[in-house]
C-alpha positions as CSV (number, residue, x, y, z in Angstrom):
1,X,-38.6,48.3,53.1
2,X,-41.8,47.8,51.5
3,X,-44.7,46.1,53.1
4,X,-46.5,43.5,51.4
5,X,-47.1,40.5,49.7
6,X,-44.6,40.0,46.2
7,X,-47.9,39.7,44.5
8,X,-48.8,43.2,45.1
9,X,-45.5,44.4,44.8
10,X,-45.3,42.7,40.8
11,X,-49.0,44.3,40.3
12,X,-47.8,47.8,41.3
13,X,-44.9,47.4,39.3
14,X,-46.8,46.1,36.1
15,X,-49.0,49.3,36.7
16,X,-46.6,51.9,36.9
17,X,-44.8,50.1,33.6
18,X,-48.0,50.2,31.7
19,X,-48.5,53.8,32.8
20,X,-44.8,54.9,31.3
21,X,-45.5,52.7,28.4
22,X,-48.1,54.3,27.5
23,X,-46.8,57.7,28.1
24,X,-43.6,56.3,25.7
25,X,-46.0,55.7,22.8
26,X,-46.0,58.8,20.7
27,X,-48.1,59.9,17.3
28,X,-46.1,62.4,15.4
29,X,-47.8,64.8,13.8
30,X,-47.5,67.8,11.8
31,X,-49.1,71.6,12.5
32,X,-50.4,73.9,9.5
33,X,-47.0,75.5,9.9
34,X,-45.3,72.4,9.3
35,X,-43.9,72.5,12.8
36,X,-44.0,68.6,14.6
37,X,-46.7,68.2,17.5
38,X,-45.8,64.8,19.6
39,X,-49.3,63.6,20.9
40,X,-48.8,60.8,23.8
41,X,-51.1,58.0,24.4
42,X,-51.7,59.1,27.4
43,X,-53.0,62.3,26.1
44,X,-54.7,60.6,23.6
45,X,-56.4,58.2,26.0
46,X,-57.3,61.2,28.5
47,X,-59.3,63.3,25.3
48,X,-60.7,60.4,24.3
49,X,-62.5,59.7,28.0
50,X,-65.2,62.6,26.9
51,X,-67.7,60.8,25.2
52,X,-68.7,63.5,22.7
53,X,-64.9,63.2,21.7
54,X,-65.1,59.4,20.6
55,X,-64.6,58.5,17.3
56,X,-62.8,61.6,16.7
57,X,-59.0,60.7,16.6
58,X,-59.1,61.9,13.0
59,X,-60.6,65.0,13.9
60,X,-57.5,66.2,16.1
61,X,-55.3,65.6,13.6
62,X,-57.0,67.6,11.5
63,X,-57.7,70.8,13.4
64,X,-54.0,70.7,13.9
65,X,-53.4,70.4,10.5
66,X,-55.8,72.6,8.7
67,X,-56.8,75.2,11.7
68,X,-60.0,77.4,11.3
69,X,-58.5,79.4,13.6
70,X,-55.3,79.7,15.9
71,X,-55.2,81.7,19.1
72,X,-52.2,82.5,21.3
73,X,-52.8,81.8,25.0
74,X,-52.7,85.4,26.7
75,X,-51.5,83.1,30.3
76,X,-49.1,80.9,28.5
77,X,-47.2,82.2,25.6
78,X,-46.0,78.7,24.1
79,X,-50.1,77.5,23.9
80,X,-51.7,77.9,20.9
81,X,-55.4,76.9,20.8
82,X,-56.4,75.7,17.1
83,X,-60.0,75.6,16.2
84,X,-62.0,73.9,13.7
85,X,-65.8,73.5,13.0
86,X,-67.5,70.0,12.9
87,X,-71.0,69.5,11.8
88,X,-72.7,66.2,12.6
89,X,-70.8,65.3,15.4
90,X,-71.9,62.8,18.0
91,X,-73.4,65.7,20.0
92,X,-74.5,68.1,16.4
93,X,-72.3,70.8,14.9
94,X,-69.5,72.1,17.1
95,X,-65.8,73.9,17.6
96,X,-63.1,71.6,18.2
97,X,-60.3,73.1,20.2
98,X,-56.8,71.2,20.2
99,X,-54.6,72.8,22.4
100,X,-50.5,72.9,21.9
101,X,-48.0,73.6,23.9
């Protein structure tokens, strides 16, 4: 049985339905090799917390799209790591790095 008042119960509840929503919510999008990357909300929402990475949605999108550079992980053989270059960005010129599993 759990403890509590009903109140608390229904906000747990509303929490951990938020949480799934949010993990539900899916962008689809498509790798330079035409190969479909699913990028979460929850993902999206937990990149997003870095501030130099605000304002940079497009940017992700992007890299995985139009790589600089792609490198196999040597610990996990499904990751690739895709890099691309960014001048100007919130914190000056920089290598972006969207991982992919």
């Amino acid at each position: 049985m759990i403890r509590g008042s009903n109140t608390e119960l229904i906000k747990i509840v509303a929490m951990v339905i938020a949480n799934w929503q949010a993990m539900l919510s899916v962008r689809i999008l498509t790798d330079y090799q035409g190969c479909t990357i699913r990028l979460t909300e929850e993902r999206l929402k937990h990149v997003l917390e870095h501030p130099e990475m605000r304002g940079m949605e497009s940017a992700l999108e992007e890299t995985v799209r139009q790589p600089t550079l792609v490198i196999e992980s040597r610990t996990d053989l499904p990751v690739q790591l895709n890099y691309r270059f960014y001048v100007g960005t919130r914190i000056g010129d920089k290598w972006l790095c969207v991982v992919v599993k």
